[in-house]
C-alpha positions as CSV (number, residue, x, y, z in Angstrom):
1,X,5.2,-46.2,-2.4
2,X,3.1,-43.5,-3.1
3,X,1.6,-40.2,-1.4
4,X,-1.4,-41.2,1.0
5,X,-3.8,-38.7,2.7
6,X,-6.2,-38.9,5.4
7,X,-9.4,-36.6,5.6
8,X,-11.0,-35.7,8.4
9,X,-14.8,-34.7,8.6
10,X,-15.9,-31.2,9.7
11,X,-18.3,-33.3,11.9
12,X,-15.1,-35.1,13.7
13,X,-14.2,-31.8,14.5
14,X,-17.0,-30.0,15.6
15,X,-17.6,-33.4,17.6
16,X,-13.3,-32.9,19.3
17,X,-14.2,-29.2,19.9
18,X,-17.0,-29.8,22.1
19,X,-15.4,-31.1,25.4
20,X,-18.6,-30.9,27.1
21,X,-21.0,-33.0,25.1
22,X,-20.4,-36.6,25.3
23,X,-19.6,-37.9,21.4
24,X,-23.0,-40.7,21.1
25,X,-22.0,-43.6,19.2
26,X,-24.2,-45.5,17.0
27,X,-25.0,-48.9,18.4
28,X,-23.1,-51.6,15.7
29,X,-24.8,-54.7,14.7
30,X,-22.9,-57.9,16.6
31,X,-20.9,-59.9,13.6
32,X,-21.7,-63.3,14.1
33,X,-19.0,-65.5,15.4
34,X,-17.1,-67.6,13.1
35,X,-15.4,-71.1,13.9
36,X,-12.0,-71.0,14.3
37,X,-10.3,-72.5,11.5
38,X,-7.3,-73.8,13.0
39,X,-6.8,-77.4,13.2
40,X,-6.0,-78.9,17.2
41,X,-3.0,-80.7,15.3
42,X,-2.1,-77.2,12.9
43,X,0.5,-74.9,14.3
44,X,-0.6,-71.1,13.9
45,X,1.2,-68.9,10.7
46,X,4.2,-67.2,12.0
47,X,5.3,-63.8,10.6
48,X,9.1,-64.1,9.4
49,X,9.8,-60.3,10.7
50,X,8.2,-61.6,14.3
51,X,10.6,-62.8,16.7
52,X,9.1,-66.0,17.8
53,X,7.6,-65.6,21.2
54,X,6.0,-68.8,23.4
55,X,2.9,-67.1,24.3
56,X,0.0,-69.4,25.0
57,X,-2.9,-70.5,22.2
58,X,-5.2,-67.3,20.8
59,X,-9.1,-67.5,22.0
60,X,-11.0,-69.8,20.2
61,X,-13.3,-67.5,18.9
62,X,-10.6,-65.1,17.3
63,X,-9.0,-65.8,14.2
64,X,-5.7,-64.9,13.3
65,X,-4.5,-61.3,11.8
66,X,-1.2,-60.0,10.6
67,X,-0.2,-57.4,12.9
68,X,-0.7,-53.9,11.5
69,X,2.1,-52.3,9.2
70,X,3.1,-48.7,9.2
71,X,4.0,-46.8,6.6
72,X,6.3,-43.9,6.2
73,X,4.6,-40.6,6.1
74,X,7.4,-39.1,3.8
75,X,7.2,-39.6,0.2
76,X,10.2,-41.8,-1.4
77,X,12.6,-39.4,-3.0
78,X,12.3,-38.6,-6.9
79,X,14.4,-40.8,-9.1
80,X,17.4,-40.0,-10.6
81,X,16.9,-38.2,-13.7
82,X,17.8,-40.2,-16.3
83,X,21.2,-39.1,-18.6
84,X,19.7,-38.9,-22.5
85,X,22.3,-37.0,-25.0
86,X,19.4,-34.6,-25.9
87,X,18.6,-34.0,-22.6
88,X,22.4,-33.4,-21.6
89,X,22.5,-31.4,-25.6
90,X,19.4,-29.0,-24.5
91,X,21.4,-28.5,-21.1
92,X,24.6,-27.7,-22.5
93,X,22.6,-25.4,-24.6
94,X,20.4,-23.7,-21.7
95,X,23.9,-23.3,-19.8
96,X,25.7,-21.4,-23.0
97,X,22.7,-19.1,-23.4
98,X,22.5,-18.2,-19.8
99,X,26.4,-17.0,-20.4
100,X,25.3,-14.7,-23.5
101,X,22.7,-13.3,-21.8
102,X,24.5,-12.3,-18.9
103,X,27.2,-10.9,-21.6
104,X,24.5,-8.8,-23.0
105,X,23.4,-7.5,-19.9
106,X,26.6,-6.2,-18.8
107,X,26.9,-4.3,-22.7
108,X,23.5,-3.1,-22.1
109,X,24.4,-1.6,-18.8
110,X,27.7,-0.4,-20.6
111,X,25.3,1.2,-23.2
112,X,23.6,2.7,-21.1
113,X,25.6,4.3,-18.8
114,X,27.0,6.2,-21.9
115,X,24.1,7.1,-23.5
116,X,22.8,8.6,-20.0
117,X,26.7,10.7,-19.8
118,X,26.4,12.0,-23.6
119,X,23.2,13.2,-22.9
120,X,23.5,14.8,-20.0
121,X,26.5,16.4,-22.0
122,X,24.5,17.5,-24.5
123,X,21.3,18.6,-22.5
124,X,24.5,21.0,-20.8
125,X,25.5,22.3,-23.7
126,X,22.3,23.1,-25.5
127,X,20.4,24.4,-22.3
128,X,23.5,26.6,-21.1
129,X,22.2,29.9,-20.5
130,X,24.7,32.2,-21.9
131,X,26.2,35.2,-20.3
132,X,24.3,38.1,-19.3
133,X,25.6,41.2,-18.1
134,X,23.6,42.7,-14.6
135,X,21.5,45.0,-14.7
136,X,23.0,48.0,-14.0
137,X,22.2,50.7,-11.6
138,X,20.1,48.2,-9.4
139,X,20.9,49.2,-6.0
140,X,20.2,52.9,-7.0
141,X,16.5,51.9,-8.4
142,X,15.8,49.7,-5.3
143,X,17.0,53.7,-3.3
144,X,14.3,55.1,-4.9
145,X,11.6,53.3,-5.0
146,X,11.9,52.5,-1.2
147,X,12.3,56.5,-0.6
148,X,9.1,57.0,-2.7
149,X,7.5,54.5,0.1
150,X,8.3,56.1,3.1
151,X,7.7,59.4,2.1
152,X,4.3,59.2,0.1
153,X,3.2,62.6,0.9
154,X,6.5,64.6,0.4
155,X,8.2,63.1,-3.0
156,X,10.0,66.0,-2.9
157,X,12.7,64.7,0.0
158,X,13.6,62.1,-2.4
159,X,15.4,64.7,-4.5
160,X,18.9,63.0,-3.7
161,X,17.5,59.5,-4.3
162,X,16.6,60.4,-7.8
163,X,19.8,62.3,-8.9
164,X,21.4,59.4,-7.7
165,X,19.9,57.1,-10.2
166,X,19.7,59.3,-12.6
167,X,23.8,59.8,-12.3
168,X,24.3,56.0,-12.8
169,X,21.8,56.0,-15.6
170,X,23.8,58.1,-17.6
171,X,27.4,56.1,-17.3
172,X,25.3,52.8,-18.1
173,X,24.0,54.5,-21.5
174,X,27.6,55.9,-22.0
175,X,29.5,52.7,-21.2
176,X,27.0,50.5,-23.7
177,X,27.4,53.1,-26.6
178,X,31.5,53.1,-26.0
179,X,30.9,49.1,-26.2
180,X,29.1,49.5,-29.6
181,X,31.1,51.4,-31.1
């Protein structure tokens, strides 16, 4: 059995959407009648799949037909595919090098899970900002300036502020020569 397929005209459409319109049909030219071809003394053909039924003699002016046969809509299943060595060798062979790629995948994955950890390692190492001793006197600086703000006009009251900074100054250049030497 094979696939079958029905089409259906847009105009069959248009003509099942309208439910107002009446559908006109075109007027058929009458088939003239045949003669029945039956003998009196002939029984009619019986269908084997047809029960037999006693139902009385068909019109005289209708010949017999075969009653109609449905099909299935489904299409018949494939056949089995059929079992050639080289078909069953390029299997085996499909099959082996699906397993070593999926063998490779897992060593690339591997692979790269340590080249991401050395080079994070390394980008740690070489981008390590080494040790840098503060600034000193900072919070003494930061004294003076904001003194020198508020009192614009009279820098003289920030007499204290400065000596301050000045003091802490003087250790920082002390302590860094005494390192030096």
């Amino acid at each position: 059995m094979g696939d079958y397929t029905i089409q259906i005209s847009t105009k069959l459409i248009d003509q099942l959407a309208r439910d107002d319109e009446k559908v006109k049909r075109k007027a058929r030219k009458p088939k003239p009648k045949k003669k029945p071809t039956i003998q009196p003394h002939e029984e009619p053909l019986e269908f084997p799949s047809e029960p037999k039924t006693t139902s009385p003699a068909p019109a005289p002016g209708w010949p017999l037909q075969p009653p109609p046969m449905f099909l299935p809509v489904t299409p018949a299943p494939p056949p089995p595919p059929a079992t050639m060595p080289e078909v069953e060798a390029t299997r085996s062979t499909l099959k082996e090098s699906e397993a070593v790629l999926e063998k490779l995948e897992k060593q690339e994955a591997g692979a790269r899970q340590e080249l991401s950890k050395r080079a994070k390692e390394l980008h740690d190492k070489e981008f390590k900002v080494p040790y840098q001793n503060p600034m000193p006197c900072t919070l003494e600086r930061a004294g003076c300036l904001e003194c020198y703000k508020t009192n614009a006009k009279d820098p003289l009251k920030c007499a204290e502020a400065v000596k301050r900074f000045e003091a802490c100054a003087r250790m920082a250049v002390k302590n860094a020569t005494a390192k030096a030497d």
